[in-house]
N, C-alpha and C positions, 0 to 999 in steps of 0.2 A: 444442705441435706435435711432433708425432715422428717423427722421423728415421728414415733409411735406417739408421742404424747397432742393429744388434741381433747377440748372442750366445747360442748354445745350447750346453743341458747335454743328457744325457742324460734329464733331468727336468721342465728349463724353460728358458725364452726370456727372456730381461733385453733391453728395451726402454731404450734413450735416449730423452727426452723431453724437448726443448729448452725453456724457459722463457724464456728472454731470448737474445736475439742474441749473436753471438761478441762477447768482450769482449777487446780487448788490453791487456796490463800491460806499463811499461816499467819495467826494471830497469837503470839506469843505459845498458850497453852490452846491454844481450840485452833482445829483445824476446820473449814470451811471450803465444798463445793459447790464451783457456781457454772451454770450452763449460758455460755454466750449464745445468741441469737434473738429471732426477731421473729414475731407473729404476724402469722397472714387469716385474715379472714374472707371466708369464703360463705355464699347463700346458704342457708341450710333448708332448701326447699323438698327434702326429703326424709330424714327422721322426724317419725312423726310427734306431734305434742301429745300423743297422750302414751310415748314413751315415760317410762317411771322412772327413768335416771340411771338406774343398772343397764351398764356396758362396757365393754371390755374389747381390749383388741387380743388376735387370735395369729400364731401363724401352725400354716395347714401343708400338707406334702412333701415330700421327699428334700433330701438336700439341697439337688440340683434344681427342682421345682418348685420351691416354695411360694404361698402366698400369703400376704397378711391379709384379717379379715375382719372386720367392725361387728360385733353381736350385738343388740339393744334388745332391749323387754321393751313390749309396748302392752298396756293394761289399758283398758276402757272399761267402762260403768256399762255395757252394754251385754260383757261378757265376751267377748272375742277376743281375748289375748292371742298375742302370738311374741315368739320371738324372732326376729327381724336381723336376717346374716348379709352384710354387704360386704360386696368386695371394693367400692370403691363409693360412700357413701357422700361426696362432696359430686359423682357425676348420677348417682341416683342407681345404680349398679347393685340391685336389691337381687339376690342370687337364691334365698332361700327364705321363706316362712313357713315356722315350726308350730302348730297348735299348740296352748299350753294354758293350764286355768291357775289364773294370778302369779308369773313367772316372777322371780326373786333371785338377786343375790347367785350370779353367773359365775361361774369359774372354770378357765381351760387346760387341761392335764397334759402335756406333752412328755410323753415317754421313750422317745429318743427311737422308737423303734417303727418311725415311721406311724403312728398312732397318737392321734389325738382324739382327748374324750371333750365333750360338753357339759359341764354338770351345773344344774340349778334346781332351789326350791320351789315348788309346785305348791299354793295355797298356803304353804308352810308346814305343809304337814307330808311330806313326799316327798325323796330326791329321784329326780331324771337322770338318766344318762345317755347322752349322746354322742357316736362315733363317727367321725371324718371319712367317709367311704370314697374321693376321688370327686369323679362327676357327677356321684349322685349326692354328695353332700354330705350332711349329717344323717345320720338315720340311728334309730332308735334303738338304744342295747339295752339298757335294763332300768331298772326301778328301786325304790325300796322305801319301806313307809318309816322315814326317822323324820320327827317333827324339831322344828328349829325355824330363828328366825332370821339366819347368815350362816353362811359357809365363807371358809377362810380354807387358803392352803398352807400349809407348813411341812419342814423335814425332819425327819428323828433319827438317831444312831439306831443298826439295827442288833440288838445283842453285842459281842465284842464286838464286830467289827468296825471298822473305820467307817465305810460305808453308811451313808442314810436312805432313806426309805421315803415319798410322799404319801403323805396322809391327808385327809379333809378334813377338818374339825368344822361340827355343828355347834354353834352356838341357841342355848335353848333357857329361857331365863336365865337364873345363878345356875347355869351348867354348861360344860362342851363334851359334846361327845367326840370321840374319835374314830375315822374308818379309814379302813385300808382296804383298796385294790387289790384283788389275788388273780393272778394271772393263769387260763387254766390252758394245759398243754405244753410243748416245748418252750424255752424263750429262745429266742432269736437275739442273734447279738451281731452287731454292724464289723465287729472286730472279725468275726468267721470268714473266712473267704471259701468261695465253691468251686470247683474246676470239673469241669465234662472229660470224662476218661472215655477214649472211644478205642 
């Protein structure tokens, strides 16, 4: 089975390829997981090198339809950034390039609700936001000028309850700021079921 986890060179892509389920070793007091399997490497005659190393994998669509999806930042001295969405980046399966001036530091929101965001820094001074729209891809929801130079995701309790909340935290010198998501309209919840009364 292989895994999400995969690394690139300038030349080629090293593939994890799980063969046996996580196995735990116990070493008196410390407990240690190890992931059996074996790497395959493949050409990497398609992410480009002047890729900046920020990339991440993504899955997009419904339950029953999901796909997973390779994001890279790709920066050049030329000023043509783009971010660079493959669905299957070891056959060259390049599905979308997003303009973006000096893209950073990528991160994918999945909200369970059928909704996934794109979020990354822009020059470092802007976060982007990008939505999963089906066939047309990512397209462009919002903005917002918080300067930083990484995004991280994290979860928080929210007030009493049990429940936590995702948040993005900016990292910006000796600081992180915090944001949250506000949802605006009904929320929708996969637990509702709908019945046509005729």
């Amino acid at each position: 089975m292989q895994t999400g986890l995969s690394l690139y060179t300038e030349k080629k892509i090293i593939h994890l390829n799980r063969t046996n389920s996580v196995e735990e070793i116990s070493d008196d007091d410390d407990l240690q997981t190890v992931l059996r399997g074996s790497l395959r490497e493949t050409p990497n005659m398609f992410i480009s090198k002047q890729a900046s190393g920020t990339m991440i994998t993504t899955t997009v669509g419904t339950r029953g339809s999901s796909e997973t999806l390779l994001v890279v930042t790709e920066r050049d001295d030329r000023g043509t950034d783009f971010i660079n969405v493959f669905s299957n980046p070891v056959e060259g399966n390049l599905i979308q390039r997003i303009p973006a001036y000096k893209p950073s530091s990528i991160l994918s929101l999945d909200f369970g609700q059928r909704q996934t965001l794109l979020v990354f820094l822009e020059d470092e001074t802007k976060i982007q936001v990008y939505e999963y729209k089906g066939i047309e891809g990512f397209q462009w929801k919002n903005s917002a000028e918080v300067s930083g130079s990484q995004l991280f995701l994290m979860s928080i309790p929210i007030h009493s309850q049990a429940k936590t909340t995702k948040v993005i935290g900016v990292v910006e010198d000796n600081k992180i700021k915090l944001i949250q998501s506000v949802m605006v309209g009904a929320r929708f919840s996969d637990e509702e079921k709908c019945h046509l009364s005729l």
